[in-house]
C-alpha positions in Angstrom: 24.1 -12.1 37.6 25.0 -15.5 38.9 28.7 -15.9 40.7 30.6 -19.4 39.9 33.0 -21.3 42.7 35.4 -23.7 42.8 35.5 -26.4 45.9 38.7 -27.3 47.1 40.2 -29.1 50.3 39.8 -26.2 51.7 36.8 -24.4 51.1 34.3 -23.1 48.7 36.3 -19.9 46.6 34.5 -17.2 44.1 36.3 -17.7 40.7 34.2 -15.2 38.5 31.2 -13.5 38.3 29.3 -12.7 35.5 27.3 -14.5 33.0 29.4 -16.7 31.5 31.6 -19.2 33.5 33.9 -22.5 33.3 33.0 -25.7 35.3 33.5 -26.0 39.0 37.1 -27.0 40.0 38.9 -30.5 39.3 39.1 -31.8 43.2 35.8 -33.2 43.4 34.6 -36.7 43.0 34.3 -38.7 39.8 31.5 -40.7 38.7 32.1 -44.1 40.7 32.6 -45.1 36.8 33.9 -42.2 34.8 34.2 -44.0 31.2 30.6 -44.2 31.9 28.5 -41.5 30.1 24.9 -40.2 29.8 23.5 -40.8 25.9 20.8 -38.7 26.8 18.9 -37.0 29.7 16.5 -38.8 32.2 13.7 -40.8 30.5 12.1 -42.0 33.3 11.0 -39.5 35.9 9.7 -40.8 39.4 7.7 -38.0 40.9 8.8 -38.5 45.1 6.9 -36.7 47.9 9.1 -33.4 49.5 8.8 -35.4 53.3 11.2 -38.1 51.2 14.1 -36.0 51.5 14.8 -36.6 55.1 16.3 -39.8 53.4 18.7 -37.6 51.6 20.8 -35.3 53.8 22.7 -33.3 51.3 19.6 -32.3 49.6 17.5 -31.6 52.8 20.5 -29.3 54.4 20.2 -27.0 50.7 15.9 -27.0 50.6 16.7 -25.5 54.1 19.2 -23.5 53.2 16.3 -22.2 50.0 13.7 -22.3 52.7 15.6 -19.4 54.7 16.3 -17.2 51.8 12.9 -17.5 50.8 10.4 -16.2 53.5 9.9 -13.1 51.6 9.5 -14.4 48.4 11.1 -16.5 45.8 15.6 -16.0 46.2 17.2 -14.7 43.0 19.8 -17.1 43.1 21.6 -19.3 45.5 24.7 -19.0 47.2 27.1 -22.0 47.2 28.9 -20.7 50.6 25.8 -21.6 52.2 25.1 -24.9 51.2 27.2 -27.9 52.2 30.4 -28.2 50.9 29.4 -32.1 49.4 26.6 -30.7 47.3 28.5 -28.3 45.4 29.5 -30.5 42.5 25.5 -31.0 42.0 24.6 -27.5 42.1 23.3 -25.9 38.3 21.9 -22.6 37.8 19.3 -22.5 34.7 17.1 -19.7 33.7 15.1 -18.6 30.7 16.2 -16.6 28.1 14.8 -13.2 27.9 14.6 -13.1 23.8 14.5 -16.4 22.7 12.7 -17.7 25.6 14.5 -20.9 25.7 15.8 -22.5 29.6 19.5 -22.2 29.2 22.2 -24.0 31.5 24.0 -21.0 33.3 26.0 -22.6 35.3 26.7 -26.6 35.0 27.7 -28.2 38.0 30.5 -31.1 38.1 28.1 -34.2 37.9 26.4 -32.8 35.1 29.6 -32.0 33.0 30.7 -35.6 34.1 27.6 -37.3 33.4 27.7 -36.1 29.5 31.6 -36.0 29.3 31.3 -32.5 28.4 30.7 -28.7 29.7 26.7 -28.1 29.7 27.2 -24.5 30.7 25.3 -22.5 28.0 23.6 -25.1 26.7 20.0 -25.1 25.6 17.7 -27.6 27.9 15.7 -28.2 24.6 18.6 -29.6 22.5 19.3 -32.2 25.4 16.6 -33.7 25.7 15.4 -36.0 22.9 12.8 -34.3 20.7 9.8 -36.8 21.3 10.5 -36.8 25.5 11.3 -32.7 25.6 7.6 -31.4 25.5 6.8 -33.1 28.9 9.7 -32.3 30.2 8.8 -28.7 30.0 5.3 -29.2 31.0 6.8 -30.8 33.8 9.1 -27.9 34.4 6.9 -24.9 33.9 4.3 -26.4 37.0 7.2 -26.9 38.9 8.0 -23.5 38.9 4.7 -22.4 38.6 3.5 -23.7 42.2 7.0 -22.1 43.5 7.9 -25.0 46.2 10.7 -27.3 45.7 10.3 -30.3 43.9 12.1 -34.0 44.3 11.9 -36.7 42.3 14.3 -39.6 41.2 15.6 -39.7 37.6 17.3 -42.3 35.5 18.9 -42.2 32.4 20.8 -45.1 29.9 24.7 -44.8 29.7 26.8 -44.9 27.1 27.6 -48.2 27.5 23.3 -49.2 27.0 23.2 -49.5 31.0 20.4 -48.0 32.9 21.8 -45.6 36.1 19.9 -43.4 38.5 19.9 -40.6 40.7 17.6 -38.4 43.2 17.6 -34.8 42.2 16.0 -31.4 43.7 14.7 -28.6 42.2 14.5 -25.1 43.6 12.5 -22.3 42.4 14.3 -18.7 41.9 13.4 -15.8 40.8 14.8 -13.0 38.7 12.8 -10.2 40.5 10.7 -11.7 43.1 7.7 -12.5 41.4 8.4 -14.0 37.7 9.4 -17.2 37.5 12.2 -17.9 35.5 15.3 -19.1 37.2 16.1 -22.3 39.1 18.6 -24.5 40.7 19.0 -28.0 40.0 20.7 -30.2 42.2 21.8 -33.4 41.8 22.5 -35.5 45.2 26.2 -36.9 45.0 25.5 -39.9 47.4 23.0 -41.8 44.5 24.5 -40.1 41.4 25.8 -42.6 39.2 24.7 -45.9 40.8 23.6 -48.4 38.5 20.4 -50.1 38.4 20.4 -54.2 38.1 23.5 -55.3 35.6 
């Protein structure tokens, strides 16, 4: 049910469609260190009010991309031929399993894949997290989606090489049918992802 692109020089391009799918193409841009790599997902979360993202332009040209899809009700997915071309390496797709009832990474985008130094497409959110911070994130997540508005807030995470980085990140409710809520996209903003925080 989700469709995957590649971004190239010249455009955005449907490569498959379906539910399983291979990482967005190789022409988009590196971590400003690419040695560097996440040891595990964000530990510090930094709730930041929606009226912030003026001060993000990628990520306020998507929520209104999201905002026009949903007047009538939460969008099943999002299309990446809508959004800006620069925020398609942030864009993931997660939604929740319909047996196990575990949040699984559809569709990884390019930062994420970078950021671990591996494809995160069909992963389980639970197993990358570690065990002790996982239960809040989840709390966290199930308001989220929950209230059904966007949400913003600023993450950071420790490298691989014991470095602290950080980024700005938007999440954006979706819907399988309308009315459950059990999908969403997560976008990471490509202008802070990967800066590093003091030395």
């Amino acid at each position: 049910f989700w469709i995957c692109f590649e971004c190239t020089g010249s455009g955005v391009h449907q490569v498959s469609e379906g539910r399983a799918f291979q990482p967005y193409g190789s022409a988009l841009m590196p971590l400003q260190i690419p040695t560097e790599r996440m040891m595990a997902l964000p530990r510090l979360h930094v709730p930041m009010d929606l009226g912030r993202i003026v001060d993000f332009p990628i990520l306020a040209r998507c929520l209104d991309v999201w905002r026009s899809n949903a007047r009538n009700g939460l969008p099943a997915t999002v299309d990446p031929t809508e959004m800006p071309l620069e925020a398609i390496k942030g864009i993931s797709l997660v939604d929740r399993d319909g047996e196990s009832g575990e949040w699984i990474v559809r569709l990884a985008s390019t930062l994420m894949d970078q950021g671990h130094g591996q494809s995160m497409s069909g992963c389980v959110l639970s197993q990358t997290y570690r065990d002790e911070d996982f239960p809040g994130v989840l709390e966290r997540l199930e308001a989220i989606l929950a209230a059904g508005e966007p949400n913003l807030a600023r993450h950071e995470f420790t490298g691989s090489r014991n470095r602290r980085w950080a980024y700005v990140r938007l999440i954006l409710p979706l819907s399988s049918d309308g009315v459950a809520r059990d999908r969403y996209a997560l976008l990471y903003d490509p202008a802070t992802f990967g800066r590093r925080i003091g030395t």
